[in-house]
ROLO-32110 format. One line per field, with one value per residue (C-alpha): x, y, z; residue number from 1. Coordinates in Angstrom, 1 decimal, padded with zeros to 4 digits. Each point is the difference from the previous one (the first is absolute). Layout:
BEGIN
c1 c(X; ...)
c2 c(Y; ...)
c3 c(Z; ...)
n c(NUM; ...)
//
This chain:
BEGIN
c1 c(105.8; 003.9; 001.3; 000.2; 002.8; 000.1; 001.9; 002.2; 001.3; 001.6; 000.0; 001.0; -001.7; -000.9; -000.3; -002.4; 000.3; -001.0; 003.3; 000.6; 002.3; 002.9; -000.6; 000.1; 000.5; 004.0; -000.6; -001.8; 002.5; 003.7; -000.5; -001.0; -001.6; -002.9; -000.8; -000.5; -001.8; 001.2; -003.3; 001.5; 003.4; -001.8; -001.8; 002.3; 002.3; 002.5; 002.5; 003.7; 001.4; 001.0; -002.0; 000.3; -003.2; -000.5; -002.9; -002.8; -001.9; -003.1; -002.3; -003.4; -002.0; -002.4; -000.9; 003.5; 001.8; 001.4; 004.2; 002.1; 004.1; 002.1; 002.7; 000.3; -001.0; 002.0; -001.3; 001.9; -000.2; 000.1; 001.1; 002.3; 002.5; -001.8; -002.2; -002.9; -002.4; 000.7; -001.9; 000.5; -000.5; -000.1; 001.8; -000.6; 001.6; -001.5; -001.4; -003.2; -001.8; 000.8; -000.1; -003.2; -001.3; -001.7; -001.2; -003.9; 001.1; -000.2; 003.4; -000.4; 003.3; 000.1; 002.4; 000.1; 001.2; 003.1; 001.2; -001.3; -001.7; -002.9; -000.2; -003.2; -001.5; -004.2; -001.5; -002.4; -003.6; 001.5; -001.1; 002.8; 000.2; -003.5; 001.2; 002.8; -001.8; -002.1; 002.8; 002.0; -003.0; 001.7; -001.1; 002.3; -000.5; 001.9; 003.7; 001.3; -000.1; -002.6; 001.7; -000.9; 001.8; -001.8; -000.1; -001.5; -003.2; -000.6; -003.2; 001.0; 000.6; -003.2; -000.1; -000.3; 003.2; 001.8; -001.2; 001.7; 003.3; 000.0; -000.4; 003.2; 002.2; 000.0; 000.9; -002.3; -000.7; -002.1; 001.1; -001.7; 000.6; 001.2; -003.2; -000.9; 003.0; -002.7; -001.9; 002.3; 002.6; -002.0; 001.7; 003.3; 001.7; -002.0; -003.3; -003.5; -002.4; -002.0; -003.2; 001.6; 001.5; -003.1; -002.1; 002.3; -000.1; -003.9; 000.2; 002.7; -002.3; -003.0; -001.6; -000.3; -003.4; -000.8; -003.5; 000.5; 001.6; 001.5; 002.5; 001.7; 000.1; 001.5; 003.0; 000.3; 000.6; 002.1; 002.0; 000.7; 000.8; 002.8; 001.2; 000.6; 001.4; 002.7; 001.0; -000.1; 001.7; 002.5; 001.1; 000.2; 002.4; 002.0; 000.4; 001.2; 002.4; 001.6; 000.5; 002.0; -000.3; 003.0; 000.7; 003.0; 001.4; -000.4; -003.0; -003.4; -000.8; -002.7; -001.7; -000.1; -001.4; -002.6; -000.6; -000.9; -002.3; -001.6; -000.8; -000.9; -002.6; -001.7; -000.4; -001.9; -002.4; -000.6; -002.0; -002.5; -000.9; -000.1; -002.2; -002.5; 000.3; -001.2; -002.8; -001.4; -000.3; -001.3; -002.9; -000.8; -000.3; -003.1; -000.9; 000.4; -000.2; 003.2; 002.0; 004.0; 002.5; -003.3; 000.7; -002.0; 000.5; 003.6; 001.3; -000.7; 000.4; -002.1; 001.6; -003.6; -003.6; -003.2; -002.3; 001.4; 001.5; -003.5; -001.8; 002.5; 000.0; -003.5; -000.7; -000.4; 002.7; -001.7; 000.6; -001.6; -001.3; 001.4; 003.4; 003.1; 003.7; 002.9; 003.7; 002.5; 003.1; 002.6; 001.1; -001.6; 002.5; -001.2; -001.1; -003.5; -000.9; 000.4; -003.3; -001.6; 000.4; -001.6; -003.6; -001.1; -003.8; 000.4; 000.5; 000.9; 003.0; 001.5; 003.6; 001.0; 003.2; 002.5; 001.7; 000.0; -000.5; -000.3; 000.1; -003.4; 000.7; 000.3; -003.2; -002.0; 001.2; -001.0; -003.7; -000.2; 000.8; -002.6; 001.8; -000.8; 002.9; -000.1; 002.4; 000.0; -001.4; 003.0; 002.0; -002.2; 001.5; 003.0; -002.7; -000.8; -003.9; -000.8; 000.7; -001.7; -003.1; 000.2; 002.0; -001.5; 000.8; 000.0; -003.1; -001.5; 000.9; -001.7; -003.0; -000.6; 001.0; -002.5; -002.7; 000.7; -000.1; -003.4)
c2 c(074.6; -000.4; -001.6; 002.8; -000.1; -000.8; 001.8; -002.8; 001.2; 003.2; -000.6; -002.7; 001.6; 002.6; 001.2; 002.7; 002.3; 003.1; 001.7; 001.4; 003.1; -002.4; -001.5; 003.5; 003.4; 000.0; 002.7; -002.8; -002.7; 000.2; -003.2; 000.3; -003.9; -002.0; -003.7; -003.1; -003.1; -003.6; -000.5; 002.5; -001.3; -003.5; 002.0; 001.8; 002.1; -002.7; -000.2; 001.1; 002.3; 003.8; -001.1; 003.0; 000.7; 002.3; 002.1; 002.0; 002.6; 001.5; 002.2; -000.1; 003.4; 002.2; 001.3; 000.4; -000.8; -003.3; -000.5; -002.3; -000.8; -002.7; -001.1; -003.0; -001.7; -002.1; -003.3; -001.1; -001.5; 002.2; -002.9; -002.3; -001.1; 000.6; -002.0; 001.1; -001.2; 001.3; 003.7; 000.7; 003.7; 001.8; 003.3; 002.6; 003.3; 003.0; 001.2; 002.2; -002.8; -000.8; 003.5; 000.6; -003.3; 000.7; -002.3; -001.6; 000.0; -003.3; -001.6; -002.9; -002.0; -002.3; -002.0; 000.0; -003.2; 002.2; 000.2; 003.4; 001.2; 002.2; 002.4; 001.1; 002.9; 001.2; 002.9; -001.2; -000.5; 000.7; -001.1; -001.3; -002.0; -001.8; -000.9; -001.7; -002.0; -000.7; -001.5; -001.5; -001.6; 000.9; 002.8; 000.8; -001.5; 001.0; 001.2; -002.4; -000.8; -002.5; -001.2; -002.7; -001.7; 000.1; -003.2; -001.2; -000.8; 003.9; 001.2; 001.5; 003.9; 001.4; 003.9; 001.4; -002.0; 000.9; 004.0; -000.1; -002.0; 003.0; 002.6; -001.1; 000.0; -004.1; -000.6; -003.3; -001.5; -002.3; -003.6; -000.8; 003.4; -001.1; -001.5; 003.7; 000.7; -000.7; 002.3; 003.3; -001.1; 002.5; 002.6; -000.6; 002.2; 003.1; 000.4; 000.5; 002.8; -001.3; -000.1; -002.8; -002.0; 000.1; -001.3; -002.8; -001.4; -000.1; -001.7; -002.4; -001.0; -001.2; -002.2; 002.8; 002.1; 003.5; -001.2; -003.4; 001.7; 004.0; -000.2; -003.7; 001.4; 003.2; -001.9; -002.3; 002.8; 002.0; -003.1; -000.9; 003.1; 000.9; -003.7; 000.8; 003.4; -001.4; -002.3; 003.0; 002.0; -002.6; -000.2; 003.7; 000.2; -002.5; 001.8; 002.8; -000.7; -002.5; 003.1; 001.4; 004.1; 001.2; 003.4; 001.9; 000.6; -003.3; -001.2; 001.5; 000.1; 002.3; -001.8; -003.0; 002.0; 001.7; -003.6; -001.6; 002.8; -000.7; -003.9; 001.2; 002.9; -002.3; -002.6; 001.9; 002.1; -003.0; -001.5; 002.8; 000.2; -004.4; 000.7; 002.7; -002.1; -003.5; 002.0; 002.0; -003.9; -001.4; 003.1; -000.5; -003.7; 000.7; 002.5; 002.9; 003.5; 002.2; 002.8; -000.3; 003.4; 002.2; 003.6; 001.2; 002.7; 001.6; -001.9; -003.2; -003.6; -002.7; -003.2; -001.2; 001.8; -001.4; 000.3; 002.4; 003.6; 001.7; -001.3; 001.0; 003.8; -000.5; -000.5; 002.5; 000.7; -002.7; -002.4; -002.8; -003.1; -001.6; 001.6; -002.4; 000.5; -002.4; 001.0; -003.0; -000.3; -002.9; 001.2; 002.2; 001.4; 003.4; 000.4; -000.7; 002.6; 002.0; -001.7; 001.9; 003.3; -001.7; 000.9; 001.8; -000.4; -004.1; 000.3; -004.0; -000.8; -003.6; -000.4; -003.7; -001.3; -003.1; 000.8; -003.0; 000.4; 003.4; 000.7; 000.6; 003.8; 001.0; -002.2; 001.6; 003.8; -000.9; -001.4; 003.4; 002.1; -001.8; -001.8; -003.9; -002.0; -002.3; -002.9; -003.0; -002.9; -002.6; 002.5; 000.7; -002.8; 002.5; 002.2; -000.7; -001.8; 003.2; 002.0; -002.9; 000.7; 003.6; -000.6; 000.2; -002.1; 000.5; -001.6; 001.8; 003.0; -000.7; -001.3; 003.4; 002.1; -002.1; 000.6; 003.9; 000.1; -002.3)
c3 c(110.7; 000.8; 003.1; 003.1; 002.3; 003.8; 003.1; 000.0; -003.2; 001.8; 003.6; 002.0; 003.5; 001.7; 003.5; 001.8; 002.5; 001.9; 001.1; 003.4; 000.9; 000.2; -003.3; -001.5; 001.5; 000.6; 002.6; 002.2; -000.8; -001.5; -001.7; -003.7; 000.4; 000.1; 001.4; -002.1; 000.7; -000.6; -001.5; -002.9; 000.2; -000.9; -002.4; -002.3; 001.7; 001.5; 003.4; -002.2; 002.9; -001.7; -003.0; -002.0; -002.5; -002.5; 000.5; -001.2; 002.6; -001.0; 001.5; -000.8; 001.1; -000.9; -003.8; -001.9; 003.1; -000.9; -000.3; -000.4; 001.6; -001.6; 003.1; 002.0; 003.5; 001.9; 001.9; 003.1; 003.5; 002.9; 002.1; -002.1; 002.7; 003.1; 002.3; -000.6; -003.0; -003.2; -000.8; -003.9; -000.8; -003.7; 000.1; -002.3; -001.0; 000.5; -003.7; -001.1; 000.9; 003.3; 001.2; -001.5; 002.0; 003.6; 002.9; -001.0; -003.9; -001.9; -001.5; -002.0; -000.5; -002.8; -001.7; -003.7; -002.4; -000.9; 003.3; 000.6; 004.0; -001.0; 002.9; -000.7; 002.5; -000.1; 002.7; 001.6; -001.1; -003.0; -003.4; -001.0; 003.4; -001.1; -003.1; 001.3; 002.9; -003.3; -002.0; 002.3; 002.1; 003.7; 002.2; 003.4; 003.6; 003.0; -000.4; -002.1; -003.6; -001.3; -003.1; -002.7; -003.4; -002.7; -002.3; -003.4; 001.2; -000.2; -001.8; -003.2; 000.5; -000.8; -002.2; 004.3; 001.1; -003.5; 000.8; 003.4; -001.2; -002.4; 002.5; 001.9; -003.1; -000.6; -003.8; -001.3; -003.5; 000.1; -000.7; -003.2; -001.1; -003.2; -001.3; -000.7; -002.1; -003.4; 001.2; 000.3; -002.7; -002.1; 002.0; -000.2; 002.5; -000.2; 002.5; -001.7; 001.3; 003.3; -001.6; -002.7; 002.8; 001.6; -002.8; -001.2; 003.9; -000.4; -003.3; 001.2; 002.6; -001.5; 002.5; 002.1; 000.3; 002.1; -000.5; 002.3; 002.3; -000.1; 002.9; -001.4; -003.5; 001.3; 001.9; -002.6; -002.4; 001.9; 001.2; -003.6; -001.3; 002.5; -000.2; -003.8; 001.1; 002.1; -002.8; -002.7; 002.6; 000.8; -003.8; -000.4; 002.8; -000.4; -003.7; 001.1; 002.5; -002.7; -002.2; 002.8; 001.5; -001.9; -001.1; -001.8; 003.7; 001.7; 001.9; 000.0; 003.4; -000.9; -003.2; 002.9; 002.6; -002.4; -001.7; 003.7; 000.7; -003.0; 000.8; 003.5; -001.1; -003.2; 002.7; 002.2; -002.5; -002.5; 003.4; 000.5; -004.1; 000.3; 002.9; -002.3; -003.2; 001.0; 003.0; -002.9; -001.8; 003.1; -000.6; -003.4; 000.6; 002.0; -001.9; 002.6; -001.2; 000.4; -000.9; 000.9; 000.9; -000.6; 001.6; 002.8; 002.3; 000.6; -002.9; 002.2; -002.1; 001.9; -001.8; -000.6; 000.0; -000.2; -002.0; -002.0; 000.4; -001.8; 003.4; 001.9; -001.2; -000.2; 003.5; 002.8; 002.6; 002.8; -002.9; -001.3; 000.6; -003.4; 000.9; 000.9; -000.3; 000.2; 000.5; -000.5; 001.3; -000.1; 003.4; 002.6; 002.9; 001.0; -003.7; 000.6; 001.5; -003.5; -001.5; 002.9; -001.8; -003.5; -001.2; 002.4; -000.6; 001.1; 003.8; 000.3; -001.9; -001.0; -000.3; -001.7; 000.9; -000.4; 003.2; 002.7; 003.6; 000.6; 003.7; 002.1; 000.9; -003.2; -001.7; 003.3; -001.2; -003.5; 001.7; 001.7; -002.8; -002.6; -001.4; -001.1; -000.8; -003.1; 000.1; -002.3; 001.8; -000.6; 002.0; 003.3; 001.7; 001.1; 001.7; 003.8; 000.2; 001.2; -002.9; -002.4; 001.2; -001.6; -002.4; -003.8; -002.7; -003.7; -000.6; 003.1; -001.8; -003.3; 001.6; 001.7; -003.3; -002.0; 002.5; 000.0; -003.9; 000.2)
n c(1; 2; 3; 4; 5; 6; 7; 8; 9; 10; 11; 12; 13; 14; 15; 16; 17; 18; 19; 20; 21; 22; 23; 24; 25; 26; 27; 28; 29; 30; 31; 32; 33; 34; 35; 36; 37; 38; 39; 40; 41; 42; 43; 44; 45; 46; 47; 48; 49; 50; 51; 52; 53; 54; 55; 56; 57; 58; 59; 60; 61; 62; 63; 64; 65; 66; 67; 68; 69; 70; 71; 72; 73; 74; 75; 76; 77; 78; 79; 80; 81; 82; 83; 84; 85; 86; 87; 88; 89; 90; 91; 92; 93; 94; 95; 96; 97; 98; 99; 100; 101; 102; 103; 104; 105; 106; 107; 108; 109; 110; 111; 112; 113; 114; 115; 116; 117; 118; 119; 120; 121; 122; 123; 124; 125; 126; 127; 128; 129; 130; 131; 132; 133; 134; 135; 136; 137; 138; 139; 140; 141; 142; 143; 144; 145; 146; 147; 148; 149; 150; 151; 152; 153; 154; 155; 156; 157; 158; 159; 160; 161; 162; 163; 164; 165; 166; 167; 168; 169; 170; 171; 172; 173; 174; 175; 176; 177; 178; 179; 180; 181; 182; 183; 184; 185; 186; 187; 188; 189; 190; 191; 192; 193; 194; 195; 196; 197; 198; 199; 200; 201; 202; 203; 204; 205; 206; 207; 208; 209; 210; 211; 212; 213; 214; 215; 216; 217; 218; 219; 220; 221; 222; 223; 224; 225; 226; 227; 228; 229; 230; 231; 232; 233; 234; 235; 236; 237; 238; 239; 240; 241; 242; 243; 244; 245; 246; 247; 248; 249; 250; 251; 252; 253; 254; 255; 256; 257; 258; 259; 260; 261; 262; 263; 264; 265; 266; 267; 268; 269; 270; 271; 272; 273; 274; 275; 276; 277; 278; 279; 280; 281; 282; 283; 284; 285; 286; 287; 288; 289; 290; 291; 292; 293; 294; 295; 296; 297; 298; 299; 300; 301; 302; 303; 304; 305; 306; 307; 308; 309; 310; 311; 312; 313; 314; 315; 316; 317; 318; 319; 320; 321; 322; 323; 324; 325; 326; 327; 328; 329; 330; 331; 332; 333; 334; 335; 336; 337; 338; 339; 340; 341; 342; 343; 344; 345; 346; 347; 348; 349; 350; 351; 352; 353; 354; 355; 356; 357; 358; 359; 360; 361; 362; 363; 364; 365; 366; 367; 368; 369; 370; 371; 372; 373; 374; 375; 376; 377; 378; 379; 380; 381; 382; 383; 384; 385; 386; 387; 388; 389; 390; 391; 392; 393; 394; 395; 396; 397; 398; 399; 400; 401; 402; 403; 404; 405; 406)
//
């Protein structure tokens, strides 16, 4: 296994805090501006008077809501000069980000090693809010921002902390990334098919068994295949923007354009067929009977059935005792609600995911709706105690498969 990274790598600190109307609704208050503390001037953001930051804002909602604004965000005091003690204030210009902001939302302000204010904004009871109380261990109190630095007594980012860094657009190799460079010089600069990748991360990690444990070997797996991804990726890229996007008539802003989309869209898809290729491993390890993408009703795909699509056709329209299906998805969002529709003659459906810390409302509407939630075990720590105690694991999932199929 390669060294992981720590938040201390990317952030020097962070603060929390629930903002009021004057924080953000303009139409309440004219100024664009928030209060710091000294405890995060100690921290990381400093006391330099019309400090002038460059910025990123993003805005964390619901399903495919997400955006980004590059800008900047200026850090002053409001009373340099007078008598009274000094009250520093970051002001901010009004982007997509800060209009789309509301009184009771979540920012998160955090300072990157680069120099860079993250300006960070969740809803609410949000998922995305939970996953960053999560990673960045602070929660609001009281009107202010509660704020810590991070140092290098860290924990290593674990596969849940390295999702969420993901999720709001933070680049990372990790350090010893170049230890994998035997293993993908095969390649060269051209990807292999997911199902390939897949398998040589299994064989390159030998010491790891599903029998021993299904949801370690699972992480482990996926872990090492997108570490060896990054690195594949990262020589690819760097490839092609050495060969330049020239054309005939000058720059080809759309061969660039069509090039990024292309990193963008494998990046996303190569993580749902990682997630299917080392689960159906997981499966066969303990010998679990499966069919994967059979057809059911409507043209409907479940991404796994059990035992096996003859039983499933076989059986009347109340179902079956033997019957189970599995959807998987990297990522759930409002998506999980589509594995509702799948096989209709299993009224309980399971829905695996790799997503951390998603929020209580929506793990309740999934309860309600009959739906049990599989989440690898290293990863429930991002759930609330609450949500552990119904929470399956991959192992909880095999054990009940296994006692279906006798």
């Amino acid at each position: 296994m390669i060294k992981r990274g720590q938040l201390s790598d990317y952030f020097e600190g962070v603060g929390v805090k629930r903002l009021s109307a004057v924080d953000a609704e303009p139409t309440t208050s004219n100024q664009h501006e928030v209060g710091t503390t000294k405890k995060m001037r100690d921290d990381f953001l400093g006391e330099n008077h019309q400090e002038k930051f460059p910025a990123i804002y993003i805005w964390l909602g619901g399903d495919q809501e997400g955006f980004t604004e590059e800008s900047w965000a200026t850090h002053y005091d409001a009373r340099l000069n007078k008598p009274r003690a000094a009250e520093w204030r970051l002001y901010y210009p009004s982007n997509p980000v800060t209009v789309a902001m509301k009184a009771g939302d979540t920012l998160f302000l955090a300072k990157d090693q680069s120099g860079v204010l993250w300006f960070i904004v969740a809803p609410e009871g949000s998922t995305s809010e939970q996953q960053l109380f999560w990673l960045f261990g602070l929660r609001p109190e009281g009107k202010s921002f509660v704020s810590r630095e991070f140092s290098n007594e860290e924990p290593e980012l674990d596969f849940a902390a390295r999702f969420i860094l993901d999720e709001i657009g933070v680049e990372f190799e990790e350090p010893e990334a170049d230890k994998l460079d035997s293993i993908i010089e095969k390649f060269g600069t051209t990807f292999p098919k997911t199902a390939e990748f897949s398998d040589l991360a299994r064989l390159t990690l030998p010491e790891v068994r599903a029998e021993d444990d299904p949801d370690a070997a699972l992480i482990a797996w996926l872990d090492h295949e997108e570490a060896l991804f990054r690195r594949l990726e990262r020589k690819v890229v760097s490839s092609r923007i050495e060969a330049g996007f020239v054309v005939n008539s000058g720059t080809d802003v759309d061969g660039f354009i069509s090039f990024s989309l292309s990193v963008q869209n494998r990046r996303k898809s190569r993580m749902g067929h990682s997630l299917e290729n080392h689960l159906a491993a997981v499966l066969r390890a303990h010998d679990v009977r499966h069919v994967r993408g059979a057809m059911t009703e409507h043209k409907h795909k479940p991404d796994f059935l059990f035992p096996d699509l003859e039983t499933y056709q076989a059986a009347p329209a109340e179902g079956d005792a033997r019957l189970t299906m599995l959807g998987a998805k990297s990522t759930c969002k409002d998506r999980w609600r589509q594995v509702l529709a799948e096989a209709e003659k299993i009224s309980r459906k399971h829905l695996l995911t790799l997503e951390p810390g998603i929020s209580e409302p929506q793990t309740d509407q999934m309860e309600a709706s009959s739906l049990q939630l599989v989440v690898p075990s290293p990863v429930h720590s991002s759930y609330t105690d609450a949500q552990r105690g119904w929470l399956w694991s991959v192992g909880d999932f095999i054990n009940e498969v296994r006692a279906r199929q006798g």
